[in-house]
C-alpha positions as CSV (number, residue, x, y, z in Angstrom):
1,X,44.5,82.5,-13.7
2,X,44.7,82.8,-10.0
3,X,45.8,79.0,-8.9
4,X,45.9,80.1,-5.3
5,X,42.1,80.9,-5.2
6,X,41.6,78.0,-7.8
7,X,43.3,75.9,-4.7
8,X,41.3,77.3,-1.7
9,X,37.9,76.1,-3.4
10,X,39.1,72.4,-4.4
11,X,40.3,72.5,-1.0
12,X,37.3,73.5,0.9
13,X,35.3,71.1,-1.8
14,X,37.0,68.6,-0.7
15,X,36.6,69.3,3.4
16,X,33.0,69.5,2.4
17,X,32.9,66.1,0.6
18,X,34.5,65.0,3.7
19,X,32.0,66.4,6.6
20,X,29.2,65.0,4.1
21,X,30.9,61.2,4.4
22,X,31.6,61.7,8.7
23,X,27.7,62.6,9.3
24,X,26.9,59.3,6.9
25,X,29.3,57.2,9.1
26,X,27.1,59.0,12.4
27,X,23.6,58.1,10.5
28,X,24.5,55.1,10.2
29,X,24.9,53.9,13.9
30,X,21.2,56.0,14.9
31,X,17.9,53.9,14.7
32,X,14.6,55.3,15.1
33,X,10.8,54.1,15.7
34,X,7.5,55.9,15.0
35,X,8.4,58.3,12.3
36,X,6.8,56.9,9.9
37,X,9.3,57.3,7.0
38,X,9.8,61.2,7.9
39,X,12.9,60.4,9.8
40,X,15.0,62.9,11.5
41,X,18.4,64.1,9.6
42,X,21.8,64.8,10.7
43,X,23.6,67.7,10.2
44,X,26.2,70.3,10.7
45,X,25.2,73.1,11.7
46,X,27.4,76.7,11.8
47,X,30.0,76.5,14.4
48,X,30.5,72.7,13.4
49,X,27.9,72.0,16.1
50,X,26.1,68.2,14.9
51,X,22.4,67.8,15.1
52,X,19.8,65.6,14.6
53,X,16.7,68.1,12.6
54,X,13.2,66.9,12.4
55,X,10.0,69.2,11.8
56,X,11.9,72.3,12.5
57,X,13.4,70.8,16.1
58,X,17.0,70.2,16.8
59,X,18.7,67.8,19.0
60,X,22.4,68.3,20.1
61,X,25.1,65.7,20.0
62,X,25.3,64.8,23.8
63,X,21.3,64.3,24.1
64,X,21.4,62.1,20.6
65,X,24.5,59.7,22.3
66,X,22.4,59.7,25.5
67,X,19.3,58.2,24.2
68,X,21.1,56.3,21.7
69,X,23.1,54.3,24.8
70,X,20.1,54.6,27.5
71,X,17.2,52.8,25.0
72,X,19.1,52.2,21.5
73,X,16.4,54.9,19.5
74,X,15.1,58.0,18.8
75,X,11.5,58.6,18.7
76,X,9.4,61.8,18.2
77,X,8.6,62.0,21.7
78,X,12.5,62.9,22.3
79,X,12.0,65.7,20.0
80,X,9.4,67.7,22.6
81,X,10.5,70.6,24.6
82,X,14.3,69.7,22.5
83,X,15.6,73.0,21.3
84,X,11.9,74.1,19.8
């Protein structure tokens, strides 16, 4: 039994479960209008960059918190011409 490598995968489980939990805490302060129930996700991408996903677009961190503190939502017209 190798307890070391038995210990580097609870370990990075457990990081995981973690990141999972911080993006909840994140979706939780994002409101959106005129999705229509096919609301954009957030997620981590590689690098540990955070972005908002919807229909195959992605919006970074700083233009998420921009339009979150300018109007207070998200809506699909923030998603045009965003990283597509």
């Amino acid at each position: 039994m190798n307890t070391t490598l038995r210990n580097a995968f609870k370990k990075a489980e457990d990081k995981h479960r973690e990141s999972i939990i911080a993006l909840q805490a994140i979706d939780k302060h994002l409101a959106f209008s005129g999705f229509r129930g096919n609301e954009p996700k957030i997620s981590m991408a590689a690098g540990d960059d955070i972005l908002l996903v919807w229909q195959c677009k992605e919006m970074d961190k700083e233009t998420i918190i921009e339009i979150m503190e300018s109007r207070g939502y998200i809506t699909p017209d923030d998603f045009v011409g965003v990283f597509d």
